[in-house]
N, C-alpha and C positions, 0 to 999 in steps of 0.2 A: 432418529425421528426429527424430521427437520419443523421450527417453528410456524403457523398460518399466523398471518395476520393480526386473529386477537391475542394471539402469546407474544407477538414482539412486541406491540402494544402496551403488554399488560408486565411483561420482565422490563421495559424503558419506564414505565409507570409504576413500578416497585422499587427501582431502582436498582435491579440487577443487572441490566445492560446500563449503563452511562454512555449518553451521546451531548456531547458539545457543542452546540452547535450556536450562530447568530440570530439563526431565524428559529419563529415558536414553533412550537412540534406544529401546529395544523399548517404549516409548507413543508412537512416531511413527507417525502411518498414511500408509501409503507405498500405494499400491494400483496396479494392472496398470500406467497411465500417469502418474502425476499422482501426489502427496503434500499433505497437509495440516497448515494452519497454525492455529493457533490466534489468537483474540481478544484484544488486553491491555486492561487494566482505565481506557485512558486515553482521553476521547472532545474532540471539541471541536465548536460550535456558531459560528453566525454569529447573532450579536445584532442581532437585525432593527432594533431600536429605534433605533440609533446612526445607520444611515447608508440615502439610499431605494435608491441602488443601492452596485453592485459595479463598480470604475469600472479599466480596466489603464492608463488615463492619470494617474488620480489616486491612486498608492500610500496616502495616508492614507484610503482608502474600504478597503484592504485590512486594515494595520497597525493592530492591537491591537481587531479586530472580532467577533472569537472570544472565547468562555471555555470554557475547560477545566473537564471533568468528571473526576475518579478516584472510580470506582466500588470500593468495598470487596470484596472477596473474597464469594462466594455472595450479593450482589446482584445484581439485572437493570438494565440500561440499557435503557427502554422507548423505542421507536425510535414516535416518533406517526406518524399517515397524513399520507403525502406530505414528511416530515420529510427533510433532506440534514444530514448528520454527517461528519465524519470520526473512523474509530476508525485502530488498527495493531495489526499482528500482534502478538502475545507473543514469537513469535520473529525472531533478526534473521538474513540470510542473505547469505553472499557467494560471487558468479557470476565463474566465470572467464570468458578473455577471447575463447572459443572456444563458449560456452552465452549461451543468450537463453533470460528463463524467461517462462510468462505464465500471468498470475493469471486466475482464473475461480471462480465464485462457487459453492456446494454446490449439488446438487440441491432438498435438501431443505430450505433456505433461501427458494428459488429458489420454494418451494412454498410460500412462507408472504408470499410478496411481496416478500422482502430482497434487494435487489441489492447486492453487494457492492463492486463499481467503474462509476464511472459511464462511464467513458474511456480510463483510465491501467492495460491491463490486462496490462502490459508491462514488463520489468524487463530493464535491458540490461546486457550483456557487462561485467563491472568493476563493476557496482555493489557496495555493501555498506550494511547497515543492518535496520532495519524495512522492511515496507511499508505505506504507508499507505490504506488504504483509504477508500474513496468510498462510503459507505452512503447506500441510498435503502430508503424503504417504500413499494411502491405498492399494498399493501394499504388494504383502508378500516378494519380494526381495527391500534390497537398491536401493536406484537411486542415479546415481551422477549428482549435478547442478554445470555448471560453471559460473563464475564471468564473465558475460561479453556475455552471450548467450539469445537470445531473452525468456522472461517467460511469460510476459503478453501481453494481445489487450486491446485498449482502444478504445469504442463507444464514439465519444461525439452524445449528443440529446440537441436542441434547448428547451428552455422553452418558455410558451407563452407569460411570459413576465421577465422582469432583476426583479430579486430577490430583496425584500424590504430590506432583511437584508442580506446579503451574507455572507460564512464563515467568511472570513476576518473583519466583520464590528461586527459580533456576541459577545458575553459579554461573555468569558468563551471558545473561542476555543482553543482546546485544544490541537492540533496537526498542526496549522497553523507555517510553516516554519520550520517545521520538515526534518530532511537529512540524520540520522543514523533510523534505523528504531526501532519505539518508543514500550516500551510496553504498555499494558494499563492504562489508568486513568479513570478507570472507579469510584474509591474514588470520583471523584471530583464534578461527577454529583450530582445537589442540592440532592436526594435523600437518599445520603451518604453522604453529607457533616453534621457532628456533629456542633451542635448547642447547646449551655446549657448541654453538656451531652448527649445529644439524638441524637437520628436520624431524621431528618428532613421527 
C-alpha cells in the first residue's frame, strides 16, 4: 500500500518519517503519492586513470578511486554523455521500521536523459541518512544539475508487518548514517570478505 499525500504528511508530522531538512516543510513538495528531495552540492567521480577496472576481489581497485566535487551554491554540475557520478540528497531521512520508501527519478529529468539511480532504488525499514544517488546521462549533450533543485520522488509503501531486523538493528550495515554520498562497499559483503587467504 503505497502512501497519498495526507499519510506522508501526517507519518513526517508524527514523526515517524524524520526528514532533515534546511527549508520549512511548506517548500517540501509532497504531491498525490510521492515527495521530493532535493540535490546537495557534494558529487564524487571514479578516476579512470588510476585503475583499468573495478575489481570486488581486489578492495584497493575500490579504495581512494573517487575525488570529490563541492559545487558552490548557484553553480551547475555538468553531468557529460554517458558520464556515472554519484551525488545525494540535501536532505537526510529516517524510515520506521514498518515503511519501505523507493526512490524514482523526476519525470522531467527523465526527459533530459538523467537517470537518477542506476539499481539501488530502495531504501529499507530503519534506515537513516542521505541517499545517495547513482546518476547517469544518457543523453548525447551535457546536462547541467544544480545544488539545491528538486532530483528525486520518494514513494513510501507500508509493509505488512515492522521488519524483524531493520536496517538499523542489521549486523554489517553499511551505509547507515551516511551524509556525503558514499561509494561502494561492496568488499565488505561476506562473500568478499577474505578469510585465511580466500574468498569466503
Amino acid at each position: 500500500m503505497i502512501l497519498s499525500d495526507r499519510d506522508i504528511k501526517a507519518a513526517i508530522a508524527s514523526g515517524r518519517v524524520k526528514i532533515e531538512s534546511d527549508q520549512p516543510e511548506m517548500f517540501w513538495h509532497i504531491h498525490a503519492s510521492s515527495m521530493d528531495l532535493r540535490l546537495g552540492n557534494v558529487f564524487k567521480l571514479y578516476d579512470h586513470s588510476k585503475f583499468a577496472i573495478l575489481d570486488p576481489k581486489r578492495p584497493e581497485t575500490f579504495q581512494g578511486n573517487m575525488r570529490t566535487i563541492n559545487v558552490p551554491e548557484g553553480e551547475p554540475f555538468i553531468v557529460q554523455p554517458g558520464e556515472f557520478i554519484l551525488g545525494v540528497t540535501k536532505e537526510s531521512i529516517t524510515v520506521p521500521d514498518d515503511l519501505v520508501v523507493r526512490v524514482e527519478g523526476r519525470s522531467s529529468l527523465g526527459r533530459l536523459g538523467i537517470i537518477v539511480h542506476s539499481t539501488a532504488g530502495f531504501v529499507d525499514p530503519g534506515f537513516s541518512g542521505t541517499i545517495t544517488l547513482e546518476i547517469s546521462n544518457l543523453n548525447r549533450m551535457p546536462v547541467a544539475l544544480y545544488p539545491g533543485m528538486r532530483v528525486c520522488q520518494l514513494a513510501f509503501e507500508m509493509m505488512t508487518s515492522p521488519a524483524e531486523t531493520p536496517y538499523n538493528a542489521k549486523p554489517g550495515s553499511k551505509y547507515q548514517g551516511q551524509i556525503l554520498p558514499e561509494e561502494s562497499r561492496l568488499t565488505n559483503d561476506a562473500e568478499f570478505v577474505r578469510s585465511g587467504g580466500g574468498v569466503m
